[in-house]
N, C-alpha and C positions, 0 to 999 in steps of 0.2 A: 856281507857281514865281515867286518875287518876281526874279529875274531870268533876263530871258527867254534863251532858248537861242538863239545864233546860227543860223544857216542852214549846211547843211554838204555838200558834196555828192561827197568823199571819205571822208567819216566817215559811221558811224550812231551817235549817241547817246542813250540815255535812262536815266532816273532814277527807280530803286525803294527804299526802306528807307535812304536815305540815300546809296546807291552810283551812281555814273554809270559805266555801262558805256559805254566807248569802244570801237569796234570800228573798224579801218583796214577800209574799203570798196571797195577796187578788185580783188574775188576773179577779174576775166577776166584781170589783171595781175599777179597771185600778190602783192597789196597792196604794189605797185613803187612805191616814194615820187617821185611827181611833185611840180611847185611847188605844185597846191591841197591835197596830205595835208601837206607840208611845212606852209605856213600856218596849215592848221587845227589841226594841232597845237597849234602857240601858242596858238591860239584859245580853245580846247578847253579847256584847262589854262589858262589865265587866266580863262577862265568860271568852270571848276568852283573857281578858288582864290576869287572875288568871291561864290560864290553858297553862303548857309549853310547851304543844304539837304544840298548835297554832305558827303558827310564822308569818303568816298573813293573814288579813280578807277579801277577795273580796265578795263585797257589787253589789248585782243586783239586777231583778226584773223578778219575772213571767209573761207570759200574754204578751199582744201588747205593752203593755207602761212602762216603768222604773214606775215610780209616778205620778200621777195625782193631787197632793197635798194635804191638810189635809180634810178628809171626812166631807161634810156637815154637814149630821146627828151630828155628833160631833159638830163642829161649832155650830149648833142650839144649840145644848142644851148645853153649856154654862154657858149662861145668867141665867137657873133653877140652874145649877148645884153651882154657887158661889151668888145665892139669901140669901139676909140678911135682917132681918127688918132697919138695920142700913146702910146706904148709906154708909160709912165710912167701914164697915165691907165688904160689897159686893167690892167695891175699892179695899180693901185688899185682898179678895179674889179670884180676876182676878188678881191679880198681881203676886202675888204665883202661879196660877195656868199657867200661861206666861213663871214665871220663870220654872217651871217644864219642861214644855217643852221645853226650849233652853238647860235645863241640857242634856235631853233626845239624843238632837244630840249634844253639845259638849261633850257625851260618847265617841264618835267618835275620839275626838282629845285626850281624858285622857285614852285610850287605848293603851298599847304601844308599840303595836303591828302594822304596819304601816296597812291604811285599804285603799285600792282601789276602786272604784267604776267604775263597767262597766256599762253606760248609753246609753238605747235603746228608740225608742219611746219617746211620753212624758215625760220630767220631767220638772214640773212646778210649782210655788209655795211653800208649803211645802217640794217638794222634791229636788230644787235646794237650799234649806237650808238646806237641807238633805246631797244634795255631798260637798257644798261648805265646809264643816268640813271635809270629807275626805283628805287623803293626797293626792293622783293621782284619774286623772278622765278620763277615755278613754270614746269613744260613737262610736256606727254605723251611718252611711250616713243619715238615717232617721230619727234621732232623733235630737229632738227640746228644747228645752227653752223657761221658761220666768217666771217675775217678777210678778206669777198674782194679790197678792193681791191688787196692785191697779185698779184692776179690780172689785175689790169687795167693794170698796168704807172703804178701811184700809190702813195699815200702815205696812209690813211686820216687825213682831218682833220678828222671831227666832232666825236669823240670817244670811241671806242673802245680810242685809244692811250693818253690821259689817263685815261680810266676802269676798264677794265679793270682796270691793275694795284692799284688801292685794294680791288679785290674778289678777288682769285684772284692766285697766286704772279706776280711777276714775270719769272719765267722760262719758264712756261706760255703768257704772255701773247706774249713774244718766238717762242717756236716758232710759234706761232698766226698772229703778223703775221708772219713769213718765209715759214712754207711757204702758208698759206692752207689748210689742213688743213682736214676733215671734222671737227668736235665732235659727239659721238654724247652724245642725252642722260644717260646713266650717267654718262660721263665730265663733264660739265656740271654732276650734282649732288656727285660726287666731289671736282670742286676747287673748289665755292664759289659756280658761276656762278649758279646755281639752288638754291633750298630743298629741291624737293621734284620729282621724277618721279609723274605720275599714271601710270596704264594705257593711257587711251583721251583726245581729245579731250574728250570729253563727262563723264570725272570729273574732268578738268583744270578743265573749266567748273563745276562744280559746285562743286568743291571752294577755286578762288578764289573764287566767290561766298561759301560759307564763312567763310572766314577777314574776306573784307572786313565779313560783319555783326559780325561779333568787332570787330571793331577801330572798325567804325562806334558801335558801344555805348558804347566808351568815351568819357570827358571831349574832347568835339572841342577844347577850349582846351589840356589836356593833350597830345592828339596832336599838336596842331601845334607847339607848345612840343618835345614830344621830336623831331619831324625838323627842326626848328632846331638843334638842339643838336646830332644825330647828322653831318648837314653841315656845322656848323662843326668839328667836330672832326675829321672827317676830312681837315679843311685847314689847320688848327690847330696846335699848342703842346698839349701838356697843360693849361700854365697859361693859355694862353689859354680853352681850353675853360672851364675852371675859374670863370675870370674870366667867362665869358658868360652861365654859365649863376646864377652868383651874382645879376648884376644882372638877370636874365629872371626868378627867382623872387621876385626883390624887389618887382618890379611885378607879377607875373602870380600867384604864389604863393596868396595872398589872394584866392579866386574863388567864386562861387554853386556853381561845379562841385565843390571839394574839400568843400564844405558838405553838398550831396547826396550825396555817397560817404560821407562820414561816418557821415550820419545812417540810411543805406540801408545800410550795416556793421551798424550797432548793432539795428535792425529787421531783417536777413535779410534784406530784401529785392534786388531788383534795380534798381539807380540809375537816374535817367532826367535827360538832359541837355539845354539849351539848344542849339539849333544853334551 
């Protein structure tokens, strides 16, 4: 590995056929996002965007449940943690410390490496702000949803509220953040949240490993080019897109990659790429 893998010790990571499987590690915790899974995130996903090897990140969880959301004890202490004798100071302190954390998972989307997320069991709260940044969300039969923090008497502010509605109706999204409702996975692949319901945990695994060697085959300059492009336009203009992607293939266009597709076109064969 020409760059070496961080030290992780809420994650377990490693790296086959291109793919870096990310697994959340804290299964006595139902993979409760405390400050060290929060971190490594980042981490994680700044690795795998630096390192060529990677071409793509599938994103799980050990244990019964994908994520249980952001750990209590965390939550609790807080309010010590950003204590000011200045009311003004403590304000700013939670606000910073908010924005940290939305950085934390839009690592996910400034990676450019496209990231999957297979979701089993629970995920709820922090952790459907978790997938909703991923690019693909597949899940097994069993696993659930929901918007908890308005269960807790808050305001989801990772990004859940922001993201969401760019994936699934807008008014789906509002039922979901008022009542905090149960999402059964059916209903998850019915309005868009997810691609695809597997059967069991274990085809769910199988079956995003799948797709990530698909996608690991293709032009890695290529794929990171289209989820450039897929995110700017989601935030975009039409014409802006328009405009982005003109001057990206004016540079990028012209590559050893569209050479080898070509030439492995015209031979039948199967293309093979540069990291």
């Amino acid at each position: 590995m020409t760059n070496p893998m961080p030290a992780f010790t809420a994650l377990a990571v490693r790296v086959e056929d291109h793919i870096a499987q990310v697994h959340l590690d804290r299964p006595d915790k139902a993979n409760a996002l405390n400050e060290a899974l929060w971190q490594e995130l980042r981490t994680v996903m700044a690795w795998a965007d630096a390192t060529h090897e990677v071409r793509v990140v599938v994103l799980a969880g050990h244990g019964k449940h994908f994520c249980s959301g952001i750990d209590l004890a965390m939550l609790m202490g807080v309010q010590q943690a950003i204590k000011d004798e200045c009311p003004g100071r403590t304000n700013e302190n939670l606000r910073r410390a908010i924005l940290d954390l939305q950085d934390c998972l839009t690592s996910l989307e400034r990676c450019r490496k496209p990231v999957l997320a297979a979701i089993h069991g629970a995920c709820v709260g922090g952790g459907l702000d978790l997938v909703a940044a991923a690019d693909l969300r597949y899940c097994s039969a069993e696993a659930h949803f929901s918007i908890k923090e308005i269960e807790l008497g808050m305001v989801a502010d990772v990004g859940t509220l922001q993201r969401l509605p760019k994936l699934v109706a807008p008014g789906l999204v509002r039922e979901w953040a008022y009542t905090g409702r149960k999402i059964l996975a059916e209903e998850a692949r019915a309005c868009g949240l997810v691609n695809r319901v597997f059967d069991t945990p274990e085809a769910l695994a199988a079956g995003v490993l799948e797709l990530a060697r698909t996608i690991a085959a293709r032009s890695p300059l290529s794929i990171r080019g289209t989820k450039e492009m897929l995110n700017h336009a989601r935030d975009h203009s039409v014409a802006d897109g328009l405009a982005h992607i003109a001057t990206w293939n004016a540079a990028m266009l012209v590559s050893q990659d569209i050479q080898a597709a070509m030439m492995a076109s015209m031979s039948r064969q199967t293309p093979e790429f540069r990291d």
